[in-house]
C-alpha positions in Angstrom: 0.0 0.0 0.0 0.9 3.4 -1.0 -0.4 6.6 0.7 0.2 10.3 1.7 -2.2 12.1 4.3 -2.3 15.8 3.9 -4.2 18.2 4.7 -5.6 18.9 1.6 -6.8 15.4 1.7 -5.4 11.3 1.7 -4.3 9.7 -1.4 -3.8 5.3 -1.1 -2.9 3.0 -3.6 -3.3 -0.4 -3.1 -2.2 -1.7 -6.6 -5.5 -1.4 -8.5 -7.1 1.5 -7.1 -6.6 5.1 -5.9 -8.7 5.9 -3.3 -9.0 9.7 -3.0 -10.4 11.0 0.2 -10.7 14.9 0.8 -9.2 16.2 4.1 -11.5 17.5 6.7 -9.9 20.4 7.6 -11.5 24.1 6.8 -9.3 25.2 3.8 -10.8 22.1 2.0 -13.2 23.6 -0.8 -17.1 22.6 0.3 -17.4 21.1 -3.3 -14.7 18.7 -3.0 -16.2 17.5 0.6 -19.1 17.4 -0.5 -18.5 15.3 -3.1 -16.4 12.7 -0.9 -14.1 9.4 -1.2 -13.3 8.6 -4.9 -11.7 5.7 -5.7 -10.1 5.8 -9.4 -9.5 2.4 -10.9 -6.3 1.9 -12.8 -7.8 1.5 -16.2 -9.3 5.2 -16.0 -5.5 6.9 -15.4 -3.7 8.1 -18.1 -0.8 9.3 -15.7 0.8 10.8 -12.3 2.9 13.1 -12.0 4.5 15.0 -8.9 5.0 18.3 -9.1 8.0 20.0 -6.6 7.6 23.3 -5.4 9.9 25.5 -3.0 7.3 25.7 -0.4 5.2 22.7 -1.4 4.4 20.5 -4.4 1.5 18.9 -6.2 0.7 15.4 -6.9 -1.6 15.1 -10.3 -3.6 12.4 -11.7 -4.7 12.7 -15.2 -7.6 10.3 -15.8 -8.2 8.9 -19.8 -10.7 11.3 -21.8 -14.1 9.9 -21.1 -13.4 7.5 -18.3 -14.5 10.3 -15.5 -18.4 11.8 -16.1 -17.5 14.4 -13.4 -14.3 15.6 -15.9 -17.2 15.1 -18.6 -19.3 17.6 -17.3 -17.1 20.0 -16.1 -14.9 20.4 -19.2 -11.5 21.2 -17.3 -13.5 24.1 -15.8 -13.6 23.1 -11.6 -11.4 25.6 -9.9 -7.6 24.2 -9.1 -9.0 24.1 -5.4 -12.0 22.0 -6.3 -10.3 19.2 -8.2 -10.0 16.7 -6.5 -7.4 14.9 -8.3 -4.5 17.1 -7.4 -3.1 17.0 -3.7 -1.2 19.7 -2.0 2.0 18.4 -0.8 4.0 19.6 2.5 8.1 19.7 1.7 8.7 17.1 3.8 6.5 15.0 2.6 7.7 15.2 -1.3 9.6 11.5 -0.3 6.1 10.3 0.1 4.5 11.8 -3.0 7.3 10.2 -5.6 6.7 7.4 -3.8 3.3 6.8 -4.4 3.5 8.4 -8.3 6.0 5.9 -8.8 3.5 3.1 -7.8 1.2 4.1 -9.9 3.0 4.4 -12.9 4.8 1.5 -12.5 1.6 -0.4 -12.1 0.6 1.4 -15.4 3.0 0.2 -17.2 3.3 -3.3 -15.8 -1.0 -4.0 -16.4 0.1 -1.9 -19.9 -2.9 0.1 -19.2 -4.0 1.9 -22.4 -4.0 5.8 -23.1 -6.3 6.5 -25.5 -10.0 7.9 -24.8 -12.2 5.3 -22.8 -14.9 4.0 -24.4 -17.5 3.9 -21.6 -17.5 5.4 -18.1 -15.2 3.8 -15.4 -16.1 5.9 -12.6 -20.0 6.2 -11.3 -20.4 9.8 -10.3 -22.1 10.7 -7.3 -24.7 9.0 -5.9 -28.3 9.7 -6.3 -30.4 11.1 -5.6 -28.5 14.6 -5.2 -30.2 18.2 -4.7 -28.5 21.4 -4.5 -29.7 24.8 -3.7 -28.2 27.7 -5.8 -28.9 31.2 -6.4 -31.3 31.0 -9.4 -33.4 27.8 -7.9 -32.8 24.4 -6.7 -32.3 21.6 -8.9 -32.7 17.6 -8.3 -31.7 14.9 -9.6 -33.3 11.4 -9.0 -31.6 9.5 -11.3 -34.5 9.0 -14.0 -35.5 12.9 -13.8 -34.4 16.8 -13.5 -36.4 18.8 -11.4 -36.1 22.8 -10.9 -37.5 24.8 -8.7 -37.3 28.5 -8.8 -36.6 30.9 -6.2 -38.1 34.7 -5.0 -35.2 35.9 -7.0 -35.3 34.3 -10.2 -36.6 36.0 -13.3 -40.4 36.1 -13.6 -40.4 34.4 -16.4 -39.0 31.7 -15.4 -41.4 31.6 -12.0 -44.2 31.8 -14.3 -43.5 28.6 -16.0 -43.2 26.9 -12.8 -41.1 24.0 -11.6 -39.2 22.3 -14.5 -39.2 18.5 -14.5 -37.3 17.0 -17.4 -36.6 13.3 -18.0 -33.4 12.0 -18.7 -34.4 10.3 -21.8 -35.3 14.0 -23.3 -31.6 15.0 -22.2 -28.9 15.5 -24.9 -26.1 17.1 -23.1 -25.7 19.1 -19.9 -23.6 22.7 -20.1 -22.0 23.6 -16.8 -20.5 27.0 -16.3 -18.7 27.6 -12.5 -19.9 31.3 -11.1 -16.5 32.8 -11.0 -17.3 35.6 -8.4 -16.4 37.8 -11.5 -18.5 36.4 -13.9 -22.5 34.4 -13.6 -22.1 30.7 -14.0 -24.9 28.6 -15.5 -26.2 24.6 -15.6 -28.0 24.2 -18.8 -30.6 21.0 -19.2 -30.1 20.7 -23.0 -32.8 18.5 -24.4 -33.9 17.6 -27.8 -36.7 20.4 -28.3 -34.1 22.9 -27.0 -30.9 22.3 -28.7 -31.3 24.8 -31.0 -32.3 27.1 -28.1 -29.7 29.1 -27.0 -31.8 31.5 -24.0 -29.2 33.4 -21.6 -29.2 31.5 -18.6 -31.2 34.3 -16.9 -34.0 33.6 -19.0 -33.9 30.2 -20.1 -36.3 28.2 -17.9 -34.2 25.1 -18.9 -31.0 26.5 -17.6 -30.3 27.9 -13.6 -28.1 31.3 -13.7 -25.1 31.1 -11.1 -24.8 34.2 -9.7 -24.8 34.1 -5.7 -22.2 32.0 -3.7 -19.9 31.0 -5.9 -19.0 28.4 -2.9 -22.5 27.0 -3.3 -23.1 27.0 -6.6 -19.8 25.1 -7.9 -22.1 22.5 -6.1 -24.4 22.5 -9.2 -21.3 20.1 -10.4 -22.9 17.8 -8.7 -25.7 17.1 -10.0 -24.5 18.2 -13.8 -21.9 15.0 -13.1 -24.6 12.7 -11.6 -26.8 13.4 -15.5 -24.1 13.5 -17.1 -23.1 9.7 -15.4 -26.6 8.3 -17.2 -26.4 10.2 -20.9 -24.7 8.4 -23.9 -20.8 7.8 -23.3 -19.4 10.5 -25.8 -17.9 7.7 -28.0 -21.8 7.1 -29.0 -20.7 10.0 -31.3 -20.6 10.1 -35.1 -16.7 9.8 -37.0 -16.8 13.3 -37.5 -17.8 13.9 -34.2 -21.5 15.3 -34.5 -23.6 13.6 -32.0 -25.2 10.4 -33.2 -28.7 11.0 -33.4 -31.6 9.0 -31.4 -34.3 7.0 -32.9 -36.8 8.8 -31.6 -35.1 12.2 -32.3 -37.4 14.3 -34.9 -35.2 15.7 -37.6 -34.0 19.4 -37.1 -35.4 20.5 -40.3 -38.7 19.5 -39.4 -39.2 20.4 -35.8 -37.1 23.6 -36.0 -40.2 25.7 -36.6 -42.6 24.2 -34.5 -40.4 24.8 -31.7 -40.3 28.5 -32.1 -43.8 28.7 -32.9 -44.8 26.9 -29.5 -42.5 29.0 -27.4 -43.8 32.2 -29.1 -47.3 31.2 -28.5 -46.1 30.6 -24.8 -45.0 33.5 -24.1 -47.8 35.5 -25.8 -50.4 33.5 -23.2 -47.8 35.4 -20.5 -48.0 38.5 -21.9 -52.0 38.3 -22.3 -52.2 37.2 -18.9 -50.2 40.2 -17.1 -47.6 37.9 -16.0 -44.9 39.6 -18.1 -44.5 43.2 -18.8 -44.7 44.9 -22.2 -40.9 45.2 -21.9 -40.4 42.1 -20.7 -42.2 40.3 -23.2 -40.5 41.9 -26.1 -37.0 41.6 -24.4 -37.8 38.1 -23.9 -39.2 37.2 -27.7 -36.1 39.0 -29.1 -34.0 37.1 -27.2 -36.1 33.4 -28.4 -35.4 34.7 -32.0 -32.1 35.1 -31.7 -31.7 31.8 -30.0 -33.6 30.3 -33.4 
């Protein structure tokens, strides 16, 4: 067996697994607790590497593209603090962090463990169900359905839609976006109606807007990962890399303009009704055009 304990968290190897588990201490991003233990089978690791610093180092595992759904989701985005395959390393503990990348890669190389994309998911993803509270609403996850409910503060056209349930099988892809502190965030819910669809997050009743707690909303990773864990592997995509279209997907060409048609009619019913402003109505329609 192979381990480090840090702070930051415990890294152990026993030869066929890494089993990553986050440190309890306060300096530990909530996301990264939150999410807890990991344990990485060899197959999904491309490679470790330790990294020496003056005042500390890093120890990084690089997983094999497609093998992680949370990686999948998150697109390289989760801040350095959040990702929970890298470990902050004390100086005098850099002995034990060689040690333990050297384990690994010699067990790489000895089970000749391949490099190139996985072709199915080798990690599960968080467990379900999973619900997480952000700024714009809160959105669940049951593992067969997407549920959002709004808060006071979302935008009224949103709340006048009410709660958004949306089955997995409906799901094409989920867009996640961290809320920066600088910059909003978003989860999108892209289904096969709404592909075309491109709202801003602050508008679209498919997407929440991460704008609050940036703490609390990198939590939305959560349940983007858990989705992400029961849509089509990404290999289930075409040579040229379009995505491979679903039997029971209706041809672009032919529901394009129904789409539009029904979400203009939607929001005219709004407008009738006093739920949306003149100005928001027409800020609103502008903005479905565009998306179309």
């Amino acid at each position: 067996m192979a381990e480090i304990i840090q702070r930051d968290g415990t890294w152990a190897f026993d030869g066929s697994t890494v089993r990553i588990t986050p440190g309890l201490h306060r300096s530990v991003p909530l996301f990264r607790q939150t999410y807890g233990e990991i344990a990485v089978p060899l197959e999904a690791i491309a490679g470790v590497v330790f990294e020496p610093e003056r005042k500390r180092g890093r120890l990084r595992l690089r997983l094999r593209e497609g093998a992680d759904p949370l990686l999948q989701a998150t697109g390289g985005r989760l801040p350095d603090g959040a990702d929970p395959y890298r470990l902050t390393v004390a100086v005098d503990r850099s002995g034990a962090a060689e040690y333990v990348a050297e384990e690994i890669r010699h067990s790489l190389l000895l089970e000749q463990i391949p490099k190139e994309p996985a072709r199915t998911y080798l990690l599960p993803g968080p467990p379900v169900p999973v619900s997480v509270r952000s700024s714009d609403g809160t959105v669940s996850f049951d593992g067969a359905r997407v549920r959002i409910d709004w808060s006071e503060s979302s935008d009224r056209v949103k709340r006048a839609t009410g709660p958004r349930i949306i089955s997995t099988g409906d799901l094409v892809q989920v867009e996640w976006l961290p809320n920066s502190g600088h910059e909003d965030g978003f989860v999108r819910f892209v289904t096969q109606e709404t592909v075309f669809s491109k709202l801003p997050p602050e508008k679209d009743p498919y997407a929440l807007d991460l704008w609050g707690s940036s703490r609390r909303d990198l939590l939305t990773a959560l349940v983007a990962t858990a989705v992400t864990a029961r849509l089509p592997h990404p290999s289930a995509r075409a040579p040229d890399g379009a995505e491979r279209p679903r039997p029971d997907a209706v041809a672009p060409s032919a529901d394009h303009h129904d789409i539009l048609l029904r979400r203009l009619r939607e929001l005219g019913e709004l407008h009738r009704a006093g739920v949306l402003t003149d100005e928001e109505f027409a800020t609103t329609k502008a903005a479905v055009l565009r998306g179309f």
